[in-house]
N, C-alpha and C positions, 0 to 999 in steps of 0.2 A: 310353672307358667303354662307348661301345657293339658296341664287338667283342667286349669283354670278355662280355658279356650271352650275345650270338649263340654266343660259343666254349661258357660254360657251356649252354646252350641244346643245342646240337649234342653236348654231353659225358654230357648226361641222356637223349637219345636213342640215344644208343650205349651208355651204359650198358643201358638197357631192351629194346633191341631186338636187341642182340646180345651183351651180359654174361649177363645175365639166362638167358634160355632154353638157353644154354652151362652155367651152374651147377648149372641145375634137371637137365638131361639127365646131367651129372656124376656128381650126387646120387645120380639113379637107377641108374647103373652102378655107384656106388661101394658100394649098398646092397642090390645085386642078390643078393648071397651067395656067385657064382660067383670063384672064383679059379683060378690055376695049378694048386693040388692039385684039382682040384676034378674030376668025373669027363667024359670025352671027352664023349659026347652030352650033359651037361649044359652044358658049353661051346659045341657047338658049336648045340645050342637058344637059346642066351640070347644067342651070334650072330648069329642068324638074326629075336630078338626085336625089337621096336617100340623099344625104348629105348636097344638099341645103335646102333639104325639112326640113331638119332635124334642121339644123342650124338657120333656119328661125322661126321654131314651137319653138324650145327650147329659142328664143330670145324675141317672142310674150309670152308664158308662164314664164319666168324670169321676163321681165317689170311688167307683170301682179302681178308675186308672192313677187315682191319689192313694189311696190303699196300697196297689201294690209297688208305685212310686217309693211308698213314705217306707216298705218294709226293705226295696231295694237300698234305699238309700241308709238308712240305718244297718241294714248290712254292711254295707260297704263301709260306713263310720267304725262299726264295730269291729271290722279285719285292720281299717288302716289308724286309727284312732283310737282302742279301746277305751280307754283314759275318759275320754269327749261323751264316748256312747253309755258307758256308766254313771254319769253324772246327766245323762237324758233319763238314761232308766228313774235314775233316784228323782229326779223333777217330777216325771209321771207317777210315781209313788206316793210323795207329796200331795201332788194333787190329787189322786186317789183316796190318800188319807182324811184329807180337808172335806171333800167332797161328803166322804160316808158321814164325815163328825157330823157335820149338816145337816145330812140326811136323817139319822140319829136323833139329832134336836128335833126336828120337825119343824112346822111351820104353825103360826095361830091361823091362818087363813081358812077358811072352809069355802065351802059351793056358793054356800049363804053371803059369805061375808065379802067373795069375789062376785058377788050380781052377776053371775055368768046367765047367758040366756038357757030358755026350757031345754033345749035342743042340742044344747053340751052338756054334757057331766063330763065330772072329772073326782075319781076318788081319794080319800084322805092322801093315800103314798102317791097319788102321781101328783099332788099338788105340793106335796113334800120333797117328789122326785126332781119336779122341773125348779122349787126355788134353790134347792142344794144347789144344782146346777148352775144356776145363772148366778149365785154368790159365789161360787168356786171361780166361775169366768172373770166376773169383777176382782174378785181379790187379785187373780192371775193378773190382770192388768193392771190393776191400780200399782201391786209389786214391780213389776215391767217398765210401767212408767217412772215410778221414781226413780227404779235404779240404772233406766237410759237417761235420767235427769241428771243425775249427777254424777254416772259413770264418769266425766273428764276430771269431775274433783277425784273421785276414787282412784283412777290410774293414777293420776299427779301423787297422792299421798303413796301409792304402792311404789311404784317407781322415787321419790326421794326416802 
């Protein structure tokens, strides 16, 4: 009960100290008016502005402060749970595994066949890199969701 305390304790402070000010800077980029059509020196003034700078620093320091969150806390699983933390390892292996098959396969897609405009390319592997990727994500989820679908039938049959 009382780790439980300290964890929410630690979850409201991470919420506030580095959600928070991530959102807020978000906001202001997203509300800035600038986009892609939008004109070269207007871009590259609202670049060069407070709010990108800001948005950009706050989203390099977040990745950073989830990184070493995500290694603290798997530490910590792994001294007090090993059991828990090996069967994280073996998930990320998994998807690991999933990921390369994919990768492997490849994709039919080309430069051609995605109408990307003059002013992107993208070569055969990173068009192969990004859809492994985004099929490993989906499967991940699509998996997740069935099995919080019916996880209450599956405890019920476990349990009788």
């Amino acid at each position: 009960m009382e780790n439980e305390k300290k964890l929410n304790i630690i979850g409201i402070v991470i919420k506030v100290l580095i959600i928070a000010p991530a959102l807020i800077a978000g906001l202001m980029v997203m509300s800035s008016g600038v986009n892609a059509d939008s004109p070269v020196p207007e871009k590259q003034a609202f670049m060069d502005s407070l709010s990108f700078s800001a948005a950009m620093n706050i989203s390099f320091i977040t990745i950073i402060a989830a990184v070493v969150l995500i290694l603290i806390f798997f530490a910590l699983l792994l001294i007090s749970r090993p059991k828990t933390a090996i069967k994280s390892v073996l998930g990320i292996i998994a998807a690991a595994v999933v990921f390369f098959i994919l990768y492997g396969i490849g994709s039919s897609d080309t430069e051609q066949s995605l109408q990307l405009p003059k002013n992107i390319t993208a070569t055969d592997a990173t068009i192969d890199f990004t859809q492994a990727g985004i099929y490993t994500a989906l499967i991940a989820l699509v998996i997740c969701s069935i099995l919080a679908f019916f996880m209450g039938f599956i405890v019920k049959l476990i349990r009788n």
